[in-house]
N, C-alpha and C positions, 0 to 999 in steps of 0.2 A: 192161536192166541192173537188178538188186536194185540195193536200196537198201539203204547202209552205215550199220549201228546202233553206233557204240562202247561198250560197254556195261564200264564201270569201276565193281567190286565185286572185292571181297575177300574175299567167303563164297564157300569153293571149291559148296556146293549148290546156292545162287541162283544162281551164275553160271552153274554147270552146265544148271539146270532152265531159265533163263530163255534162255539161249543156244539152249539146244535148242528151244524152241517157238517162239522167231523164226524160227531157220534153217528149220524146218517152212513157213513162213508167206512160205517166201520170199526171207529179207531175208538178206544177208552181215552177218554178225558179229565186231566185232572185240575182243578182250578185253583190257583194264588193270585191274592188281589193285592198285592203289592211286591216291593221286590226282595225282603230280608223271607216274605211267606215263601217265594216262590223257591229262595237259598235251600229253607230248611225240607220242602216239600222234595224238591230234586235229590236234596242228600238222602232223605226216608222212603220216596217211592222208585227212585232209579227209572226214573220215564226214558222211555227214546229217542224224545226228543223234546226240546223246551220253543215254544214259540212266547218269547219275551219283547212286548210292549218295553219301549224304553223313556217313556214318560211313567215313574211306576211314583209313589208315596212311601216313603219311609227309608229304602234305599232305590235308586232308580235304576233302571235296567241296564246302563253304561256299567255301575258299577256290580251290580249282583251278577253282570254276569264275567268281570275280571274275577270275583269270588269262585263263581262256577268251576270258573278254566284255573284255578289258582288249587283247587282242593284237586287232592289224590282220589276222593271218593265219586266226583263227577266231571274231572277235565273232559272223560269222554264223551260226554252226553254233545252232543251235536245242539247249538241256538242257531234259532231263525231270530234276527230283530223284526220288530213288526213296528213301524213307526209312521205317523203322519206329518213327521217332519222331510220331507223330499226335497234337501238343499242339499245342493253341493259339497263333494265332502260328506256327506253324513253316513254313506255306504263304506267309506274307508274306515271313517270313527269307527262305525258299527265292529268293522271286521277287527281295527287294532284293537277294540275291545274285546276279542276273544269270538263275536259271534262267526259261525260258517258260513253262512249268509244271509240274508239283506229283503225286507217285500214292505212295498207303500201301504198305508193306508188311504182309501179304504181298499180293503183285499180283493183282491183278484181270484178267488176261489183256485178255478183250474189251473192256475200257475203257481198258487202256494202250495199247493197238492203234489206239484211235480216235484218242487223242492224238500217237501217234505220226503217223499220215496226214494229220493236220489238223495238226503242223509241217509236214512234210517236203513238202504238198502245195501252201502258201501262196509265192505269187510274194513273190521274194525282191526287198525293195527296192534 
């Protein structure tokens, strides 16, 4: 069975680009283009892993993903934040917001790859 990436962004390009070179790679993808879609999609599809843009509309990705880590039904899902903001600080935000870890835009393919397998590959406590 692939392994299911929820990938909630709202740039119809990245979502496009980034969607395509996982599917390539393998992985089922499932898309939320904002951040309350991505809440309810995580809770209904159980992915294995959420790569959450935090610049999102409606709710933005700082906070959809304290909802994440806040619900019984998907604390465990492992986030990547995916952000074009690379200031200072923004990788701690990220983390006290619940995410695992942290990747700049624009992506680095081979090293968000890593991170991704190194969540999705850790026995879940």
């Amino acid at each position: 069975m692939p392994k299911k990436i929820l990938l909630v962004e709202d740039n119809e390009m990245n979502r496009d680009m980034l969607s395509r070179r996982l599917t390539l790679r393998g992985y089922e993808v499932i898309i939320a283009e904002n951040g309350q879609e991505g809440i309810d999609t995580a809770t209904t599809q159980q992915p294995d892993i959420v790569l959450m843009d935090m610049s999102l509309p409606i709710v933005d990705g700082w906070e959809a993903t304290r909802r994440l880590k806040a619900a019984e039904a998907t604390r465990q899902i492992p986030v990547i934040a995916l952000t074009a903001h690379a200031m200072a600080g923004d990788r701690d935000k990220a983390l006290a917001a619940g995410c695992d870890d942290y990747d700049t835009k624009p992506i680095d393919l081979p090293r968000l790859l890593e991170k991704i397998e190194h969540l999705t590959s850790s026995p879940t406590a």
